[in-house]
C-alpha positions in Angstrom: -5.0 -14.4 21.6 -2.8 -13.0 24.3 0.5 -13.2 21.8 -1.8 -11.0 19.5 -2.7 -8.5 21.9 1.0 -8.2 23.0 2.2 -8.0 19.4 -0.5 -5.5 18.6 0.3 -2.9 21.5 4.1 -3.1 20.8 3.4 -2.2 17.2 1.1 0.9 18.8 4.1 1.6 21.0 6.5 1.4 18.4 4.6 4.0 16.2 3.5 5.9 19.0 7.6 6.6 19.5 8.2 6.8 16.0 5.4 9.9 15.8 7.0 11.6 18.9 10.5 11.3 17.4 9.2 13.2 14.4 7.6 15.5 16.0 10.6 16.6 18.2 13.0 16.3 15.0 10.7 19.2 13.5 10.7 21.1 17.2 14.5 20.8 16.9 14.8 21.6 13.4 12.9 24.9 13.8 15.0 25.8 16.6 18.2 25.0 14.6 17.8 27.6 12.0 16.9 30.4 13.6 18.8 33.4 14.4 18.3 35.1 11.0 16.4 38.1 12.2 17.7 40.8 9.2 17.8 38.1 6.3 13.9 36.7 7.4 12.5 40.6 7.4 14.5 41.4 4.2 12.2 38.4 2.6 9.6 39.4 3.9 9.2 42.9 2.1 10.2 40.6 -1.2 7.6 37.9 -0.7 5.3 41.0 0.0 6.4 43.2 -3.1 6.3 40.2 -5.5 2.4 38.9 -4.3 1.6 42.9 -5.6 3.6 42.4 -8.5 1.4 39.2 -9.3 -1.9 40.4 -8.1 -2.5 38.4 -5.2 -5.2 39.6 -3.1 -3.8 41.2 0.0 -3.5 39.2 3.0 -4.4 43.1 4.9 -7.5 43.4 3.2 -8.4 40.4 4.3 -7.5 40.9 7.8 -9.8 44.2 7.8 -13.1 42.3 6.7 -13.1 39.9 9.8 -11.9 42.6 12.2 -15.0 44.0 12.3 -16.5 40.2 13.9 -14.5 40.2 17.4 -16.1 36.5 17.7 -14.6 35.5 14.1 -11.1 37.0 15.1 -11.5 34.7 18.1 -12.7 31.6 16.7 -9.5 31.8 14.0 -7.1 32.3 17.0 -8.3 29.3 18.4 -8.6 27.5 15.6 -5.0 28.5 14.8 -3.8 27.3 17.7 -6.0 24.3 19.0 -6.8 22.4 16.0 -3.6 21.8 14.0 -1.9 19.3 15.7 -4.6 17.6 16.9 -6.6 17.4 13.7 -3.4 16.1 12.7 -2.5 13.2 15.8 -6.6 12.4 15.6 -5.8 11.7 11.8 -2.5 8.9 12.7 -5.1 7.4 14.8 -7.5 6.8 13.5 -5.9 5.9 10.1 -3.7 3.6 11.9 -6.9 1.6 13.7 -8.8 1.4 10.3 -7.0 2.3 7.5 -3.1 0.8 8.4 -2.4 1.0 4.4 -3.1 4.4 4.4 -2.0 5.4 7.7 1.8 4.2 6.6 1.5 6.7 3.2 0.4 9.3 5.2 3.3 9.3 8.0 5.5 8.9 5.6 3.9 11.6 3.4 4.2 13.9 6.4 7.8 12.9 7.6 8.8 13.7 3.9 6.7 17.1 4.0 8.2 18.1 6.9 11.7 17.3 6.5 11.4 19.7 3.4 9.9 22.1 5.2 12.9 22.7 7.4 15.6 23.2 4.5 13.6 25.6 3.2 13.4 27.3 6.6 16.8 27.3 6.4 17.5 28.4 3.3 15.3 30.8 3.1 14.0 32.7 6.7 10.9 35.0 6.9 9.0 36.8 9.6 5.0 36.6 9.1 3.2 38.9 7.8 2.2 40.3 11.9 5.6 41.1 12.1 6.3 43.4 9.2 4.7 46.7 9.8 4.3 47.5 6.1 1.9 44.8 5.5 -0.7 46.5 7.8 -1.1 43.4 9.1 -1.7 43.0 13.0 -1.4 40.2 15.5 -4.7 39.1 16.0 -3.3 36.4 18.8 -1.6 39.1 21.1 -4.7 41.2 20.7 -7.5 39.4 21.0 -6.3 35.7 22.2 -5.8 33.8 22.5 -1.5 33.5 21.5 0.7 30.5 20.9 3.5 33.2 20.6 5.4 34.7 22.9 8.0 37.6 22.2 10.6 36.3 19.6 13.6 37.2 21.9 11.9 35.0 24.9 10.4 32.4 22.9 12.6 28.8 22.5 10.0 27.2 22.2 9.1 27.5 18.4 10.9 29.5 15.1 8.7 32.4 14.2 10.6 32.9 11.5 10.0 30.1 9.4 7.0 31.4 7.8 7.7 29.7 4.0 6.2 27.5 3.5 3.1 26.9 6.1 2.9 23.9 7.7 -0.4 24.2 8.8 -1.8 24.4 4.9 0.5 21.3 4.1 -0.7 19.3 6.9 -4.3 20.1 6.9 -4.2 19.3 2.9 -2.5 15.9 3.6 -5.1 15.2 6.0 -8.0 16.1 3.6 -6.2 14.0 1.3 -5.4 11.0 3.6 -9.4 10.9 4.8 -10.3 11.1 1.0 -8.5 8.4 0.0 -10.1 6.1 3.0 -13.7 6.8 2.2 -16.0 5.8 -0.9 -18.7 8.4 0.9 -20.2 10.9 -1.9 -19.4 13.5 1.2 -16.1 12.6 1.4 -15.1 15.9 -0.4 -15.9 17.7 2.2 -12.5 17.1 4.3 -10.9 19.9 2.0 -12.7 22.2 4.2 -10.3 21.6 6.3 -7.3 23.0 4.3 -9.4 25.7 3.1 -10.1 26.9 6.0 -6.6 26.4 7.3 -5.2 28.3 4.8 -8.3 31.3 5.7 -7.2 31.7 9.1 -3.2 31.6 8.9 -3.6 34.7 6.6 -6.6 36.3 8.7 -4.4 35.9 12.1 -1.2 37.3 10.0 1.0 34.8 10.5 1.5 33.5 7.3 1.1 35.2 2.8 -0.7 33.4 0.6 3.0 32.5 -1.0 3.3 30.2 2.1 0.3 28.2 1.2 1.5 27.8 -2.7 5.1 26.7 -1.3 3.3 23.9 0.9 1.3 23.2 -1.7 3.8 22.5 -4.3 6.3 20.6 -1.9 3.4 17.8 -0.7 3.0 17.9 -4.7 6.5 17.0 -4.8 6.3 14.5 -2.1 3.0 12.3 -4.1 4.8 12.2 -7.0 7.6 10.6 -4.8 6.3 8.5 -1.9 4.7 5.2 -3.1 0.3 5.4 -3.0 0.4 2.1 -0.5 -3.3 2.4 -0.7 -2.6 0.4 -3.7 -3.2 -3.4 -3.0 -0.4 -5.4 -3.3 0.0 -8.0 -5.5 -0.3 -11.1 -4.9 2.4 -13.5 -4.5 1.6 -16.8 -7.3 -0.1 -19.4 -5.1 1.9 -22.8 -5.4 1.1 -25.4 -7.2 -2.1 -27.3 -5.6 -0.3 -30.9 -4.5 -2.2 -33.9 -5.9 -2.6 -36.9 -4.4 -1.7 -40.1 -6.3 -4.6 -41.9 -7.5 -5.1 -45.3 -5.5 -3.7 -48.2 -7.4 -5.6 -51.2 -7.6 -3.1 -54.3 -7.6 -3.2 -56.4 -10.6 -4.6 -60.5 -9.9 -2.1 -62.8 -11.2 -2.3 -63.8 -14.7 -2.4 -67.1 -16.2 0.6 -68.1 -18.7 -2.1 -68.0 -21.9 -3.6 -64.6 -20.9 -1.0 -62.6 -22.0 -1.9 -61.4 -25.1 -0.4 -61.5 -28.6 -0.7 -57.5 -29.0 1.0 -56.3 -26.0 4.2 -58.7 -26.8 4.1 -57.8 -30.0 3.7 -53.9 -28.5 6.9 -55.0 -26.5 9.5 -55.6 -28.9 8.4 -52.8 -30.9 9.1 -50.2 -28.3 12.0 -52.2 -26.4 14.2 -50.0 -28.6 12.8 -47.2 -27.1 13.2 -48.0 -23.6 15.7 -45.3 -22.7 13.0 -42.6 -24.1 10.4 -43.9 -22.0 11.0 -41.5 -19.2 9.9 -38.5 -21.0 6.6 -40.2 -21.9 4.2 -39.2 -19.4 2.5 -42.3 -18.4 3.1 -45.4 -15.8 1.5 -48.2 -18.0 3.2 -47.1 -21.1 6.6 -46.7 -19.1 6.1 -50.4 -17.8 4.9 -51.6 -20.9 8.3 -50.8 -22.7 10.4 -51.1 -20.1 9.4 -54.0 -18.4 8.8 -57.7 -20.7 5.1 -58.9 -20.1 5.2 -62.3 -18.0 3.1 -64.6 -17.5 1.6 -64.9 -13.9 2.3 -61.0 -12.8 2.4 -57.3 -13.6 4.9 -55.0 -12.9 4.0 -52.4 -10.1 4.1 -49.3 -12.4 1.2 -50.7 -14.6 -1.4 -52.0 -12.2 -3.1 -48.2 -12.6 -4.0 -49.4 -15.8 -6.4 -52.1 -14.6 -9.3 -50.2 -13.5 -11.1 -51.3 -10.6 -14.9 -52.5 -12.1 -12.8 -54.9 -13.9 -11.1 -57.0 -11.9 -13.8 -59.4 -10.9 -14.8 -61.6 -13.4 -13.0 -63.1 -17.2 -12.7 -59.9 -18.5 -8.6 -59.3 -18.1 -8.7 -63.0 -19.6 -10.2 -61.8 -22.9 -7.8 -61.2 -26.4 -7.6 -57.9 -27.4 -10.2 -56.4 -29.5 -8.1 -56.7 -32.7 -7.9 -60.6 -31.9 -11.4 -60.6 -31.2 -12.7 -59.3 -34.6 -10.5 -59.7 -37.6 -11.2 -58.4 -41.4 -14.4 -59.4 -42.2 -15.4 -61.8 -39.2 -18.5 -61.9 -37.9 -18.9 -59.7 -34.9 -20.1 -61.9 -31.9 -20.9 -60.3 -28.1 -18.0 -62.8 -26.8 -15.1 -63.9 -28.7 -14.2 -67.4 -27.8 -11.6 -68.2 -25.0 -8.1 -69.6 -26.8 
């Protein structure tokens, strides 16, 4: 019990480690492609222009409706802010005490995720929406709290110009996912409350278009067509062939010189040619019967699993064979006559 225990919290540690690398790889990685200030603002006013050209609703419309609720600007600030990584770590946890299958798809789903996520950062920069004062969008963090941001020429501690795509909508979609997938609950559909609401309050606090959400969207799309379901059971590997015991042998009581009978010499020399063949016949008795010449006194080993047990005792291995016994046309008799 305490190797299992010892086994069980290095696998914890190991994952545990594995999680933290991750995360500081995506730190890193943010803070690796920064430094396009001009090139993210330029794509900003594209992203912008082309949501108008498609008839998106606007993110600043949006904004304005839940202005008006001080306690609503609040709660999405804090949501923003307090519940995405944790929601997330609570979800490795808890997937990895009950649902290990799953738990392994989803790190991996995430890893993948994420790992996309910062080429397209690099390839493509953008400030949020609170940034670009044609949007009419505000920062709802620095003005009502609380912020995760600080300026963008003092803060090293994150990339805000990695807008596309939004993190926070891929995540909170894998989660919903993740938990679905775990549960055979009727209310299990209710975990994409999550995302939706994830994807409400990244456009209400201005920090990220609803073309952020789609790119998210469409890359953990990318990554379930490409990471292998594990929730799947795996299949079997073909149990081996069951081993069978031999069957007990019951050895043979000497025979006397007359009890041999005519049918099993005659048998004998008709299969004697055969002898060679003899080993692809299934069979001990019939093996021993052409392989070995019947004599008088003894069997050989191979065909004592012929004589069945209830007969040993008694004449009845002394009696001719049943053709001997009743010829064409004899009488039939209960005993045929000893020789």
């Amino acid at each position: 019990m305490d190797r299992l225990r010892v086994l069980a919290a290095r696998r914890a540690l190991r994952e545990i480690l594995l999680v933290a690398v991750l995360f500081l790889a995506y730190k890193l990685g943010r803070l690796l492609v920064e430094g396009h200030v001009s090139e993210a603002f330029t794509n900003a006013r594209t992203v912008w222009d082309f949501e108008r050209l498609i008839h998106l609703p606007s993110e600043a419309a949006l904004q304005a409706a839940v202005l008006h609720h001080t306690w609503l600007v609040r709660a999405a600030n804090c949501f923003y802010a307090y519940v995405h990584f944790p929601a997330t770590a609570a979800t490795l946890i808890w997937l990895y005490l009950r649902r290990p299958t799953i738990y392994l798809w989803f790190r991996r789903s995430l890893a993948s995720l994420t790992a996309l996520a910062l080429v397209t950062h690099a390839l493509f920069p953008l400030a949020p929406g609170r940034m670009v004062a044609a949007t009419g969008l505000i920062d709802t963090g620095k003005l009502y709290g609380p912020s995760v941001y600080g300026s963008p020429t003092t803060d090293t501690l994150s990339n805000q110009y990695a807008a596309m795509p939004s993190l926070h909508v891929g995540w909170a979609l894998a989660v919903a996912i993740a938990l679905i997938a775990s549960s055979r609950s009727r209310w299990r559909w209710l975990w994409l409350a999550h995302p939706i609401t994830t994807l409400l309050v990244v456009v209400v606090t201005g920090n990220h278009y609803w073309l952020d959400a789609i790119a998210a969207v469409t890359l953990l799309g990318l990554v379930l067509a490409v990471v292998t379901p594990l929730s799947r059971p795996a299949a079997a590997e073909p149990a081996a062939p069951p081993v069978l015991a031999p069957a007990p042998t019951v050895p043979a009581p000497a025979l006397p010189a007359e009890a041999v009978p005519a049918s099993v010499l005659t048998a004998h020399r008709l299969l004697q040619p055969y002898a060679p063949l003899a080993v692809l016949v299934p069979g001990a008795p019939l093996t021993a019967l052409v392989t070995y010449p019947p004599v008088a006194g003894e069997l050989p080993p191979e065909a004592a699993v012929c004589v069945p047990k209830q007969r040993v005792d008694g004449d009845a291995l002394t009696r001719p064979p049943v053709s001997a016994r009743h010829g064409p046309g004899a009488p039939r008799s209960r005993r045929a006559p000893h020789r």
